[in-house]
N, C-alpha and C positions, 0 to 999 in steps of 0.2 A: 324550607319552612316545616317538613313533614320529616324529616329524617335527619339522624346525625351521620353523617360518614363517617366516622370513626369505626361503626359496625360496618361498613363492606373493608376493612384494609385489608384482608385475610385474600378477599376475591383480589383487591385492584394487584395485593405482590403476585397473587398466580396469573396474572394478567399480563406480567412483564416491567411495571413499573420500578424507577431505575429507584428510587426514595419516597418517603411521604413527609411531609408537616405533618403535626400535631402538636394540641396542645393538653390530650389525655393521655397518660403516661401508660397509663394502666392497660389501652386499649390499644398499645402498640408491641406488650412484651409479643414473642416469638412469631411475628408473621415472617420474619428473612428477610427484611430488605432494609436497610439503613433508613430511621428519622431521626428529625431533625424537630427537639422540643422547642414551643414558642409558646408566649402568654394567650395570646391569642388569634386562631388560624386565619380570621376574619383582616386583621390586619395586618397578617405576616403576607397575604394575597396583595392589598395594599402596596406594601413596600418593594415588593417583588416587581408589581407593573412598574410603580415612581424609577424600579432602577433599569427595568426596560424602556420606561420612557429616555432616559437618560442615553439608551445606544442606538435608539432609530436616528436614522440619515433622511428619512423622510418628512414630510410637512404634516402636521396634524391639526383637525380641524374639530372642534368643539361645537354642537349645535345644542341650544338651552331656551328656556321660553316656558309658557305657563301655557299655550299651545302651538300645536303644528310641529313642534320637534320633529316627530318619525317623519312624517311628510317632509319636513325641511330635508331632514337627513336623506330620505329615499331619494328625493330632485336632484338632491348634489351628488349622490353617490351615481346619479344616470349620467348625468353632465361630467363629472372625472373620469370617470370612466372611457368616455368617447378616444379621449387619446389617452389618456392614465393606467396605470395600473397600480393598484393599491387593494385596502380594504375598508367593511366598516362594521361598526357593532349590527348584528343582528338581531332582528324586532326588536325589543325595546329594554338593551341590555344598557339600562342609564344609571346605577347606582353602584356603591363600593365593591358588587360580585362582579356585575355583569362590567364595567367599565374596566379594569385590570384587568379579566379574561381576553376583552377585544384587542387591549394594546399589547397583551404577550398573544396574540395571534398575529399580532402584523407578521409580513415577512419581510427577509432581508432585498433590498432592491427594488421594494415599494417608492410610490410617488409621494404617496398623500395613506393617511389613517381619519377615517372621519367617523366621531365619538359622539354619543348621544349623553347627556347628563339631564339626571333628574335630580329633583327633590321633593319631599313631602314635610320636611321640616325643617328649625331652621337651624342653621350652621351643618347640612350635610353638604351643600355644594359646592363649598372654598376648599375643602380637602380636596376633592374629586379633582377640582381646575389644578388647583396645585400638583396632583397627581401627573395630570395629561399635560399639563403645562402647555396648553396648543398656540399653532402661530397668528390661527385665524378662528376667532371666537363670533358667532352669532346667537343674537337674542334673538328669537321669533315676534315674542308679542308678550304684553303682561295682563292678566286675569284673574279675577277670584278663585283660588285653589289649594286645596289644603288649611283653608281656612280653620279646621281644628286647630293647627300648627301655627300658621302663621297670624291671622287674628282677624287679617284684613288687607286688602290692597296693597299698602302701604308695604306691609310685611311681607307680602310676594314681591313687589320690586328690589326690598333692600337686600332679600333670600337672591334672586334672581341673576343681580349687579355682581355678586360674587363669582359671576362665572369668568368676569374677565380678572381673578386676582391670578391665575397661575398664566396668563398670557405673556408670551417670551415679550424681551424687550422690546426690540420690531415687531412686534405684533401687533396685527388690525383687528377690529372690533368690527363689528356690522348688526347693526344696530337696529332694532323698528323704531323708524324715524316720528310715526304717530302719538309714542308717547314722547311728550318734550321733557318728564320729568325724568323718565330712565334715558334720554338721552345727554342731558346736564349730567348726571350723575357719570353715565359713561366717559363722559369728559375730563372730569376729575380722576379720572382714575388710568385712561391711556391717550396719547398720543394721537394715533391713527385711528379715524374713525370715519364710517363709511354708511350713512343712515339710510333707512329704503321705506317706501311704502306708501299711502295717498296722499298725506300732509305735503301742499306743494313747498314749504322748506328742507323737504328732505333731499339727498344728493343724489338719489334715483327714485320718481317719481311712477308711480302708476295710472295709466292714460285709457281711457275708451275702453272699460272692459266687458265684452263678450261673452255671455253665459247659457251653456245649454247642459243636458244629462249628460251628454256626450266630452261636455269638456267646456276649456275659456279660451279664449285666445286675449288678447291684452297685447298695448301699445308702453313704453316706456318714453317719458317725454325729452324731445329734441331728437328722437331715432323715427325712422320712417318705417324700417322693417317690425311687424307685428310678430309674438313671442303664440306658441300655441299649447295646450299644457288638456291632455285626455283625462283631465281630474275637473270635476263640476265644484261649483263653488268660486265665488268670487273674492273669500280667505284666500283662496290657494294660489291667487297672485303675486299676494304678498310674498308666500313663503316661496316662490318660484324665484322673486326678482331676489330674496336674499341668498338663493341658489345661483344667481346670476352675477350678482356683485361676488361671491368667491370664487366663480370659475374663472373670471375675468383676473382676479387675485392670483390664480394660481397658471395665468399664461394663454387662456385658451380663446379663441376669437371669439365673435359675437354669432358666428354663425354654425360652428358647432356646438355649441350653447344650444344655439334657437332647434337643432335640428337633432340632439339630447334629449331636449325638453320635448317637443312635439311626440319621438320616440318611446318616450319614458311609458314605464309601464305602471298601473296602477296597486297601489301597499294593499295590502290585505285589511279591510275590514276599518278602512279609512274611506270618504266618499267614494265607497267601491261601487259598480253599478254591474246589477247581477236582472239575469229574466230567469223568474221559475214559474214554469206553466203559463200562464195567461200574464204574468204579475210581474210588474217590474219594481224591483229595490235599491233602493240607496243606505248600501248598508255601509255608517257610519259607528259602528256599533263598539269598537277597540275599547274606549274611553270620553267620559264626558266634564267636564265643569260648566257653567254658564256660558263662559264667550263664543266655548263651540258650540254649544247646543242651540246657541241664536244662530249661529254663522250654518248650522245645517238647516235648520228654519226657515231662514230665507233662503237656503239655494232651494228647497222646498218648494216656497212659496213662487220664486221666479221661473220656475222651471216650466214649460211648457207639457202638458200629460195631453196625452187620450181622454184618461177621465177623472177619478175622485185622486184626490192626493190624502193617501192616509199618515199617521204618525203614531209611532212605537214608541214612547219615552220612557228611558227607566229612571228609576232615583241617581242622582246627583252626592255620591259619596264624600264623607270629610270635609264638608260646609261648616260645621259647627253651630254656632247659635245663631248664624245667618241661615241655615239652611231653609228653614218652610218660608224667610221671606224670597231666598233665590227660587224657590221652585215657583211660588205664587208666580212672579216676572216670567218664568216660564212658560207656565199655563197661559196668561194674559194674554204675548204672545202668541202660541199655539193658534189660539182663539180668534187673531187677527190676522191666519194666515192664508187662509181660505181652504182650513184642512176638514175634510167631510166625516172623519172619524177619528177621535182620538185614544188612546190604551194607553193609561199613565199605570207604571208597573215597581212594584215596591216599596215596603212602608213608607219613603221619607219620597215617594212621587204624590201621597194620595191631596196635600196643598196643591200639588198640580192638577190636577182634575178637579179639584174643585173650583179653584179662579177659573181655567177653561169655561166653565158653566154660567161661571160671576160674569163672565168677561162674553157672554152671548151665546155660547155653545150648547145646542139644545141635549138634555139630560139622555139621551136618547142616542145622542152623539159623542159620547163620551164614557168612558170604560174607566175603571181601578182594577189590578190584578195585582196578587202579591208575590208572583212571582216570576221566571221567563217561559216554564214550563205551563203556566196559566195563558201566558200571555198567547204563545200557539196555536192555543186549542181555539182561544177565542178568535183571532185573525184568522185562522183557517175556515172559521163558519161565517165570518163577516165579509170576508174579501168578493168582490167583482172582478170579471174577466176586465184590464188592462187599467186594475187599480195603479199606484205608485204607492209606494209604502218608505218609508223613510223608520230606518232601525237608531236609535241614539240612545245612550246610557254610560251607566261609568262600568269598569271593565268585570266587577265582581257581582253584578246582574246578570251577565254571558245572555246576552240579546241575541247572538247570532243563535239560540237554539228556536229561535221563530223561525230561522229560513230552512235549518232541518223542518220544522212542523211542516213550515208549506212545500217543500219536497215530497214530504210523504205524504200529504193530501193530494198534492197533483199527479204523482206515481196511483194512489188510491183510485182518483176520480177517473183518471185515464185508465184502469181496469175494470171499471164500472160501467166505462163507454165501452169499453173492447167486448164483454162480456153480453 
C-alpha cells in the first residue's frame, strides 16, 4: 500500500534471488538477474498460485463469511492439526496478495491447505475460489459489510455465494444452516451440502450452550459427549461446529476433534481475554461490522464480572449510507446491556453515543473520543480496580492501543505505590 517493490530489485538480486516479475521495464534494466515482463505483477501472482494450485496432492479447504472467518479458520487449523499436517494462511492473508502467497507456501506432502478469503467488493471473491479451487468450502455466517460496496444484505449474500464457484466437483459446502436464504442458494449451486448451526433444520445443530470469560462449552444434538472451546462468546459455537463438520470431512474422530477444540489456543485480538493490572479485557478489537459487535455485546452482557462491565466501541468502517442508522442499533444496544461506561470512539461512532443516551444511558455514562489514542487516556482515568472492559471496532481504529494506555498506567500506578 505504501511502497512499490520495483525500487528494492537492486537489494532483493544481492540477496540471492533466482528471477524477478515485473511489470516496469525501466526499473529492472541492470540489477543481474533474469525478469520476467508481465502486464501486471498483481495478477501474474494470481496465476502463479491458480497453477500451484493445480500441483498440490493435498485437500484444500476455503473458509469465507461476513464474520468469524479467522476464528473459523484458527479452530480448524487446531483440529488438523491434531493428526494432520498441512498449513494455513496466516492472520488474515484473505485477498488476491495474501491468498496465492499462502497456496505457494504449501509444502509438498501436506494433508490439507486451509485458506481464508475475503472480500470488500463485489466480484472479488469468484476469482479467489476459482483460484483455490478448494475441496471443502465453508460459509461462516452473512452480515451487513462492506455496505459501500455491496449496498445491502442482499448484496453480501450473493458477493458471499461465490465462494463455492471454484469448489472441485466432489466438493462439500458447509454451510450456516440459520440463513435459509444462503442455504437455497447453496443448493443451486453444489451437490454436497452440510449446514450447521441453531436453526433446528440444520444437519448439525447446536444444543445447551454454556457461556463464561473463560470459554463455552456446547452440546451438538443427538451426541451425548459435550464440545469445549477456551474462546467466550456464544458465536463461537457456531464457528466451532463448522470446524467440526470439516474435521469429521477430512477423517478425524469425534474425539480428537472435541480434545483439539478444548486445546485450541486463543487468535490474537479476537475474544481474546487479557488481565492488565487490576483490569480484565475482552479484547475483541482485530475488526468490526454490526453482527460482531452485537455478538460481543452480549458475550459482554452474559458474562459474569466482579464489577462494572465497560465498553470501548470504535466506528464501524464502510457502512455507507447505512452507516449512522447501524451505529444508532448499536448504541441502543450498548444501552440495554448493563454496561456502566461507555467510549464510542471515531467520527462515524459519535450516532453511537448518542442513542446510548436516547436509549437511557446517563450523559455522565457515556464518552465520544475521536480517536484510539483519546480513547486511553480517557479509560485509563475512568477505570476501577476489577473493571471488565470489552475493546470492539473496525481494524483501522487500532483499539488495542488502549490496552498499551492501560499497561502503562498500571506499570505508572504500581511505581507510584513502590515509591
Amino acid at each position: 500500500e505504501r511502497f512499490d517493490a520495483h525500487d528494492f530489485l537492486g537489494e532483493v538480486a544481492a540477496s540471492g534471488a533466482a528471477a524477478a516479475i515485473v511489470d516496469r521495464e525501466e526499473k529492472a534494466a541492470g540489477i543481474g538477474i533474469p525478469c520476467i515482463l508481465v502486464n501486471d505483477t498483481r495478477k501474474a501472482l494470481g496465476h502463479l498460485a491458480a497453477y500451484g494450485r493445480s500441483l498440490l496432492t493435498c485437500r484444500v479447504l476455503a473458509v469465507g463469511g461476513s464474520n468469524g472467518k479467522t476464528t473459523t479458520k484458527h479452530l480448524l487449523g487446531s483440529v488438523l492439526s491434531e493428526q494432520l499436517s498441512g498449513t494455513q494462511s496466516p492472520k488474515s492473508f484473505n485477498n488476491d496478495i495474501g491468498v496465492p502467497l499462502t497456496i505457494l507456501g504449501s509444502r509438498p506432502g501436506d494433508d490439507y491447505l486451509i485458506l481464508e478469503l475475503g472480500t470488500n467488493h463485489p466480484g472479488e471473491l469468484s476469482p479467489l475460489s476459482l483460484m483455490a479451487r478448494p475441496d471443502v468450502a465453508i460459509i461462516t455466517s452473512i452480515g451487513p459489510e462492506h455496505l459501500e460496496g455491496f449496498g445491502n444484505i442482499d448484496g453480501v449474500r450473493a458477493e458471499e455465494i461465490t465462494l463455492l464457484d471454484g469448489l472441485t466437483h466432489d466438493g462439500l459446502a458447509i454451510v450456516n444452516g440459520d440463513d435459509r436464504q444462503l442455504v437455497q442458494m447453496a443448493r443451486q449451486r453444489c451437490k454436497k451440502i452440510i449446514t450447521f448451526g441453531f436453526d433446528a433444520e440444520c444437519d448439525l445443530v447446536i444444543e445447551t450452550v454454556r457461556c463464561s470469560l473463560d470459554g463455552i462449552s456446547f452440546q451438538v444434538r443427538g451426541e451425548t459427549k459435550e464440545y469445549r472451546l477456551p474462546l467466550p462468546g456464544r458465536h463461537n459455537a457456531s464457528n466451532a461446529l463448522a470446524a467440526i463438520g470439516a474435521g469429521r470431512e477430512m477423517g478425524l474422530s469425534d474425539d480428537t476433534i472435541r480434545q483439539a477444540l478444548a486445546n485450541c489456543s486463543r487468535p490474537e485480538m479476537r475474544m481474546q481475554l487479557m488481565h492488565v493490572g487490576h483490569f480484565t479485557i475482552i479484547n475483541d478489537a482485530y475488526n468490526a461490522n454490526p453482527a460482531s459487535m452485537l455478538a460481543a455485546l452480549e458475550t459482554l452482557a452474559a458474562a459474569d464480572v466482579p464489577r462494572r462491565r465497560i465498553a470501548v466501541l470504535g466506528e464501524m468502517r464502510e457502512l455507507g449510507d447505512c452507516s449512522v442508522e447501524l451505529h444508532r442499533q448499536i448504541g441502543a444496544t450498548a444501552a440495554k446491556c448493563g454496561v456502566a461506561l461507555l467510549v464510542a470512539v471515531g467520527q462515524q461512532a459519535a450516532p453511537l453515543a448518542e442513542e446510548a443516551v436516547a436509549n437511557g444511558m446517563g450523559r455522565d455514562s457515556v464518552r465520544w473520543v475521536p480517536d484510539a489514542d483519546e480513547a486511553g487516556r480517557v479509560i485509563s482515568s475512568l477505570l476501577q480496580p476489577q473493571d471488565t472492559l470489552l475493546l470492539k471496532g473496525s481494524r483501522g481504529v487500532r483499539l488495542e492501543k488502549v490496552v498499551e494506555a492501560l499497561r502503562c498506567s498500571s506499570v505508572m500506578s504500581g511505581m507510584v505505590r513502590a515509591s
